[in-house]
N, C-alpha and C positions, 0 to 999 in steps of 0.2 A: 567575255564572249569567245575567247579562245579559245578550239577545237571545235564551235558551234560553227555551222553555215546558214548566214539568211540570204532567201533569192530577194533581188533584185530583179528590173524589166531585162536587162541586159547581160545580168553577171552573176553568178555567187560568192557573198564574200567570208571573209574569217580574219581571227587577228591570229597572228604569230607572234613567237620569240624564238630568238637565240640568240646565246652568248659565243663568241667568238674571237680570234685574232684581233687584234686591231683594225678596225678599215675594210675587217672582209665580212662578205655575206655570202652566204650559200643555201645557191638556188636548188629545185629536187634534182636527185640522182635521173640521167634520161632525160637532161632537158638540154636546150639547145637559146642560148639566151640571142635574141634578136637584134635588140637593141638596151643604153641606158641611160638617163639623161637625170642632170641634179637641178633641183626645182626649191623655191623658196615657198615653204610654207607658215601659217598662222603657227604651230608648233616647232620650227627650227627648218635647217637645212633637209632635205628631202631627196633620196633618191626613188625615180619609177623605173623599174627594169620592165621590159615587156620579154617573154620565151615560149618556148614551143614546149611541152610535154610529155612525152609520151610513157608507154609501158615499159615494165620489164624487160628484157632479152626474148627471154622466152615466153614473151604473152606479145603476140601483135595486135595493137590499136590502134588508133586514129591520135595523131598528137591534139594536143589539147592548146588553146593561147589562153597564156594566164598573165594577169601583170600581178610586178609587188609595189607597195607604195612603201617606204622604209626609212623611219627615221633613228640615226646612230647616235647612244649614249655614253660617256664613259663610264666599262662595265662597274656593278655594287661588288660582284663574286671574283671577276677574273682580274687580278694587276693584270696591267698595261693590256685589259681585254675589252671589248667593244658589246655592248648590249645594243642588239638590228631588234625595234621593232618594227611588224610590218602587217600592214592589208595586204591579204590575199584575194584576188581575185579571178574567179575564173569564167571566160567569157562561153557565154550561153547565147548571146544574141549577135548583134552585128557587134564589131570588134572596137569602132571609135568612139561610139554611144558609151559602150562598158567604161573605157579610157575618160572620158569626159564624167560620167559618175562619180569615179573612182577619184578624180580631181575634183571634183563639187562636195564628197563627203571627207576629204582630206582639210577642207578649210573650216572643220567642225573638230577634229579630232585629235583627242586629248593622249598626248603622251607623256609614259610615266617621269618625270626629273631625273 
């Protein structure tokens, strides 16, 4: 499903990847992270970040709230590098409803070993 978006009542979501440092994630360029908190899921340890997104420099928009739901593997490609997978989400409706989905489709989801 990665790079695909399905709507949801509340949110649109997607899966991501990336491989990285150890322990780090990174959120989009122009975003402003809110808050993060680490969560115990059916698949491992779990971080939700929730952040504000906006545009470009030079493109004024309206920021966007998006959460990640992101679970850390030690990476297959990078020594001592970290594989973040993550749901993306980006909220379309009210903003706790999305938060509360994004925790109810978390306790289904299947992440790679």
């Amino acid at each position: 499903m990665e790079d695909k978006q399905i709507a949801l009542e509340n949110m649109e979501i997607s899966l991501g990847h990336q491989t990285n440092p150890q322990n780090y994630i990174s959120i989009p360029n122009h975003s402003e992270e809110l808050w993060r908190r680490t969560l115990q899921l059916p698949a491992g340890e779990g971080i939700l970040i929730k952040f504000l997104h906006g545009g470009p420099a030079v493109l004024s928009v309206p920021d966007i709230t998006q959460y990640w739901l992101c679970i850390q593997r030690p990476s297959k490609d990078l020594k001592d590098g970290t594989d973040t997978y993550y749901i993306e989400a980006q909220v379309t409706g009210d903003e706790d409803a999305a938060e509360q989905e994004l925790l109810k489709l978390a306790q289904t989801w299947e992440v790679p070993k």
